[in-house]
PyMOL commands that place a pseudoatom at each C-alpha (Angstrom):
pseudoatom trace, name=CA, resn=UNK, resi=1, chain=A, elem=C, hetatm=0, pos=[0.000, 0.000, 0.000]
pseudoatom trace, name=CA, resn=UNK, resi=2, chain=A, elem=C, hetatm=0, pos=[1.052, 3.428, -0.722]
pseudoatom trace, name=CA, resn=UNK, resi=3, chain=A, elem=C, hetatm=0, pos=[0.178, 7.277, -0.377]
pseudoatom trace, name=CA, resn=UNK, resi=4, chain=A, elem=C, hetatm=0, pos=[1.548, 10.379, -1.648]
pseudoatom trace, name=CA, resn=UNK, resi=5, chain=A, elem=C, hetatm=0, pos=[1.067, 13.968, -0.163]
pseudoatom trace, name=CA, resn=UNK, resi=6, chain=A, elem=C, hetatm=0, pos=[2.589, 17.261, -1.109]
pseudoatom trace, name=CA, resn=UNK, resi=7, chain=A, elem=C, hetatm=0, pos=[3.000, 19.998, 1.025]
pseudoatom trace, name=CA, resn=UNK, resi=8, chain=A, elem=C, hetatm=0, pos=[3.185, 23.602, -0.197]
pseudoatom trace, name=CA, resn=UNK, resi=9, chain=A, elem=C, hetatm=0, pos=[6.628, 25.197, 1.517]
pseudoatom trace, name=CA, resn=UNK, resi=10, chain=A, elem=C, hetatm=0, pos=[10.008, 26.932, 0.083]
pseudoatom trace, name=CA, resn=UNK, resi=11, chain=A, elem=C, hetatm=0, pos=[11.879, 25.515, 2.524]
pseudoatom trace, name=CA, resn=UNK, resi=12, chain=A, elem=C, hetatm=0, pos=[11.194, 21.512, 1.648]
pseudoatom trace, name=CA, resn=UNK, resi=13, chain=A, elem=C, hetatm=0, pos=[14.789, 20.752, 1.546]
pseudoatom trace, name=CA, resn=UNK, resi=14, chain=A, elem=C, hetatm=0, pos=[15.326, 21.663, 5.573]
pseudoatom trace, name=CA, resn=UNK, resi=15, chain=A, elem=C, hetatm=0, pos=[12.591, 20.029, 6.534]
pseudoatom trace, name=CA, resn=UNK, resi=16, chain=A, elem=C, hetatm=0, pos=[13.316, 16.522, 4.699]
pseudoatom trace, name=CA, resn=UNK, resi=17, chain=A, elem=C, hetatm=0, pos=[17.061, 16.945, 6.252]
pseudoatom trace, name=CA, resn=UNK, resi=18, chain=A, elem=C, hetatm=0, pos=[15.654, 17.528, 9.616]
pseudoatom trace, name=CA, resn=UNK, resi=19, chain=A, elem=C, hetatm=0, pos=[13.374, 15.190, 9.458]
pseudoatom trace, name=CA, resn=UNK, resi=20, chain=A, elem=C, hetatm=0, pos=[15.626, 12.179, 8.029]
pseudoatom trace, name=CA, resn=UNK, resi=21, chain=A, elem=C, hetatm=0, pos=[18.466, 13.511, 10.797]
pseudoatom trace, name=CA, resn=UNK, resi=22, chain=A, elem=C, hetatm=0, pos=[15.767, 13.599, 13.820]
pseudoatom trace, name=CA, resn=UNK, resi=23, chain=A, elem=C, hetatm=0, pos=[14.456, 10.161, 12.533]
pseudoatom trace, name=CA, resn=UNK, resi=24, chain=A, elem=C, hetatm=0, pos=[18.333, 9.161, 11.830]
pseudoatom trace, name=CA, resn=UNK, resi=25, chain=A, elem=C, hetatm=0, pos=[19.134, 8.734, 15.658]
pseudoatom trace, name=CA, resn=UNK, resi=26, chain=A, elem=C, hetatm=0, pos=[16.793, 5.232, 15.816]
pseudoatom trace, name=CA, resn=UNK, resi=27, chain=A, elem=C, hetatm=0, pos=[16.124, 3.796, 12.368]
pseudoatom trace, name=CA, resn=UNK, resi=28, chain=A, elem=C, hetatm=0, pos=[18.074, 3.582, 9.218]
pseudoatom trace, name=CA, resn=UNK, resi=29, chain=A, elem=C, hetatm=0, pos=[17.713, 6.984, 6.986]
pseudoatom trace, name=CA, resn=UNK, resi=30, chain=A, elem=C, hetatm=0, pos=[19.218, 7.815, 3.661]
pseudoatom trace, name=CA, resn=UNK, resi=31, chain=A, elem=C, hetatm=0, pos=[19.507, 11.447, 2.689]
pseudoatom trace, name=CA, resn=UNK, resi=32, chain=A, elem=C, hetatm=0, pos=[20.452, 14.430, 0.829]
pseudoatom trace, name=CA, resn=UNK, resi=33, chain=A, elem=C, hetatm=0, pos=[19.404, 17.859, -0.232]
pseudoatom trace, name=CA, resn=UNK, resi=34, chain=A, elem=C, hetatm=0, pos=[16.433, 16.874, -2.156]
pseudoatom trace, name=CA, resn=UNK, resi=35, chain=A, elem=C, hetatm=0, pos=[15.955, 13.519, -1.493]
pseudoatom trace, name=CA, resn=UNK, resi=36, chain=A, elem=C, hetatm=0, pos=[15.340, 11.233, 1.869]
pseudoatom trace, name=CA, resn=UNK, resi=37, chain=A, elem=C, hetatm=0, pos=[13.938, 7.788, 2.612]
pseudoatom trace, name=CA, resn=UNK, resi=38, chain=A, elem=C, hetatm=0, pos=[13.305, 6.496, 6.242]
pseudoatom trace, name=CA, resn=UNK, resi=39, chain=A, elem=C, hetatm=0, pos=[13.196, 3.083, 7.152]
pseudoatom trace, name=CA, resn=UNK, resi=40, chain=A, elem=C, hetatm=0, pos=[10.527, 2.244, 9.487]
pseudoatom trace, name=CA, resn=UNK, resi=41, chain=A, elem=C, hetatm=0, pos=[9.940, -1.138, 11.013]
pseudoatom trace, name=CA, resn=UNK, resi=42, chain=A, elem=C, hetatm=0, pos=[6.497, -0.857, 9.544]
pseudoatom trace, name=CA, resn=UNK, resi=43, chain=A, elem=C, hetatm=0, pos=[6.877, 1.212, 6.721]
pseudoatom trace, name=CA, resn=UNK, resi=44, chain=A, elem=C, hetatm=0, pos=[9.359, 3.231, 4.328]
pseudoatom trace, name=CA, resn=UNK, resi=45, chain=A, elem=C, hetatm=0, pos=[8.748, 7.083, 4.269]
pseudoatom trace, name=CA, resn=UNK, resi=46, chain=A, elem=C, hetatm=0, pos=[10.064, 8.945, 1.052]
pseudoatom trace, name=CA, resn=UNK, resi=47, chain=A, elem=C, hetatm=0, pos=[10.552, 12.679, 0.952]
pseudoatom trace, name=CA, resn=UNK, resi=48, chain=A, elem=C, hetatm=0, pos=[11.419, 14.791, -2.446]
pseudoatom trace, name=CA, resn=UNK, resi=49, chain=A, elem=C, hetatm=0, pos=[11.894, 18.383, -2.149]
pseudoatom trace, name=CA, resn=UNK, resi=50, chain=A, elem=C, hetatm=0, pos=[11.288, 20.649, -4.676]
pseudoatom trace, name=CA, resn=UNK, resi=51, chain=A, elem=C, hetatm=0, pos=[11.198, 24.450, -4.411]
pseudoatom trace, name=CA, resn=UNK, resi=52, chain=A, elem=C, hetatm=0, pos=[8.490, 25.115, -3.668]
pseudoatom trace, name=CA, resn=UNK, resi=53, chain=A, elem=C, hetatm=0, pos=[7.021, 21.846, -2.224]
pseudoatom trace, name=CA, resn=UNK, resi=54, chain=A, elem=C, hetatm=0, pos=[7.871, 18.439, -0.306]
pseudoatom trace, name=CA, resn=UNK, resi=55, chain=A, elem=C, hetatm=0, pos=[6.680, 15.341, -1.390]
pseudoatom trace, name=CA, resn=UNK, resi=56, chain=A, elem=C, hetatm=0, pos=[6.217, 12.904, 1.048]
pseudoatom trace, name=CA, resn=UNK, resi=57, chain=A, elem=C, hetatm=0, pos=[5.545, 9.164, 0.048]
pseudoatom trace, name=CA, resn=UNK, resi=58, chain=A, elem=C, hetatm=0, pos=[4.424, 6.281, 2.605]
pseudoatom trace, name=CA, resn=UNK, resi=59, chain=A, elem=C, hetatm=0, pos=[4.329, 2.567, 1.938]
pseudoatom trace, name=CA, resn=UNK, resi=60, chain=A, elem=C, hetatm=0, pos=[3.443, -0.160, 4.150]
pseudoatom trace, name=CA, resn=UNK, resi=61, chain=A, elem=C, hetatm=0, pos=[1.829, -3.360, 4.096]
pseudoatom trace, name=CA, resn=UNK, resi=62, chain=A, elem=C, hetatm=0, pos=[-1.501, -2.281, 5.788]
pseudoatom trace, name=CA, resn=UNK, resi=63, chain=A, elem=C, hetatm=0, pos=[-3.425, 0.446, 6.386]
pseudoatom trace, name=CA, resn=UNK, resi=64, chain=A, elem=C, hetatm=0, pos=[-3.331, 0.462, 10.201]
pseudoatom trace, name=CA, resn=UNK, resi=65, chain=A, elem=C, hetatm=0, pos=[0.921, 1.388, 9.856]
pseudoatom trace, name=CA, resn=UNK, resi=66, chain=A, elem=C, hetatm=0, pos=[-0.025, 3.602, 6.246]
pseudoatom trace, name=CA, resn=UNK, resi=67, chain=A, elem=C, hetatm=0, pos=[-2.375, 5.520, 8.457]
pseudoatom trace, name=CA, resn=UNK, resi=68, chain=A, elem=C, hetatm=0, pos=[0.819, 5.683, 11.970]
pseudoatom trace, name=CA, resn=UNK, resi=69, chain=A, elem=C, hetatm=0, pos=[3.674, 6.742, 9.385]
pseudoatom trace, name=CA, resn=UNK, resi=70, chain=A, elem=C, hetatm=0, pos=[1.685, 9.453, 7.724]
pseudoatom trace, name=CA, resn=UNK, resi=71, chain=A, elem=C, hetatm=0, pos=[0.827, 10.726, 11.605]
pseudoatom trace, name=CA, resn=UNK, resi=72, chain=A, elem=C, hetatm=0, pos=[3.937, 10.527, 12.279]
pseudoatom trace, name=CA, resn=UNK, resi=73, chain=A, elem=C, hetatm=0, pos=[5.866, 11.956, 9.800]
pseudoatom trace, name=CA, resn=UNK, resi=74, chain=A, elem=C, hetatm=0, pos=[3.021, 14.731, 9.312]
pseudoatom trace, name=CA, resn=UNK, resi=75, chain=A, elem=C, hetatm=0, pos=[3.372, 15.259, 13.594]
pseudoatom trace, name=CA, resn=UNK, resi=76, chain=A, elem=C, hetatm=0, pos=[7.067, 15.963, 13.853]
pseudoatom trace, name=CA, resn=UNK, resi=77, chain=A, elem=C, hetatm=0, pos=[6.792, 18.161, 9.713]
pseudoatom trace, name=CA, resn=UNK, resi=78, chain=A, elem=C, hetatm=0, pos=[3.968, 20.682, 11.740]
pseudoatom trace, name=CA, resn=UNK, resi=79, chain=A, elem=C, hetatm=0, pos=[6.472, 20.937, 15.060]
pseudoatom trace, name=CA, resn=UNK, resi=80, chain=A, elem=C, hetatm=0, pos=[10.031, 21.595, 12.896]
pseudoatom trace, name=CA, resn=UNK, resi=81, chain=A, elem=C, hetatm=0, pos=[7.725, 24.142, 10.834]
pseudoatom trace, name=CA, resn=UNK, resi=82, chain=A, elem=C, hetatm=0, pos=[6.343, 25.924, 13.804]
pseudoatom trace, name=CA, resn=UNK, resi=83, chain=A, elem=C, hetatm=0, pos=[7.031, 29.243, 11.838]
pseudoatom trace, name=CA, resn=UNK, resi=84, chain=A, elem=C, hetatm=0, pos=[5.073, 28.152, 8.977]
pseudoatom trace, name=CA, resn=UNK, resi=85, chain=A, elem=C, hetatm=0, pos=[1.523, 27.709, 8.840]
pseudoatom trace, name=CA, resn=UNK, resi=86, chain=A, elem=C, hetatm=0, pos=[1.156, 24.655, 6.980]
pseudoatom trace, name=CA, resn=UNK, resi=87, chain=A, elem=C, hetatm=0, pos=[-2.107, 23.183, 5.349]
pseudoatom trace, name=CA, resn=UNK, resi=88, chain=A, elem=C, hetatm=0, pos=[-2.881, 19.467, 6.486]
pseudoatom trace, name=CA, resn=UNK, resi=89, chain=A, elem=C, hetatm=0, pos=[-2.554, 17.355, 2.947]
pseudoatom trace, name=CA, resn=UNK, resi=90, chain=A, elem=C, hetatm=0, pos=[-4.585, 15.573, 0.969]
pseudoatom trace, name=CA, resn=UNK, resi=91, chain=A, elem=C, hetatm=0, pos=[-3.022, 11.772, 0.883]
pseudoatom trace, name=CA, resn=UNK, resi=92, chain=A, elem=C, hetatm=0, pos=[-3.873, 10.050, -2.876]
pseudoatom trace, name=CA, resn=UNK, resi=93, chain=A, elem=C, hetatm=0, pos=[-3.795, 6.087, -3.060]
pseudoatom trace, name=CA, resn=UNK, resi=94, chain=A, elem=C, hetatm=0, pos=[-1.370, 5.462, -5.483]
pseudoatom trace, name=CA, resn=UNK, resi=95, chain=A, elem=C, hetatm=0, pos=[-2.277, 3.054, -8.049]
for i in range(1, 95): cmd.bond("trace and resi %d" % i, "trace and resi %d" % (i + 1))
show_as sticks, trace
zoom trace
């Protein structure tokens, strides 16, 4: 199973560092500028930043750990962007 969200910021690339670096200190992450990937027991998270956007895909074998990794990744995203006021995505099904 998989979902895909984008969220509308200009500073995607900080985020998906911070994220993949916070995440980093008890699971396996893989990282760059504008690319990230953290490996959850559960799940993989993928994050893409663009300029003007992050991307943010979750796969998992079930919805019940879909639905945790998208909480989670979208929980600790809203506290490192406390400055920003950033909208809640839409998650599409791929496929």
């Amino acid at each position: 199973m998989q979902t895909t969200a984008s969220v509308a910021t200009t500073n995607a690339s900080r985020y998906l560092q911070q994220l993949c670096k916070h995440f980093g200190h008890k699971i396996e992450t893989r990282f760059d500028e504008s690319s990230g990937t953290c490996l959850f027991p559960t799940g993989t998270v993928g994050l893409a930043a663009h300029d003007d956007r992050l991307v943010i895909t979750v796969t998992a074998d079930d919805e019940e750990a879909l639905a945790r990794w998208r909480e989670v990744i979208w929980s600790h995203l809203v506290r490192f962007a406390f400055r920003e006021d950033l909208v809640a995505p839409d998650w599409t099904a791929a496929g």
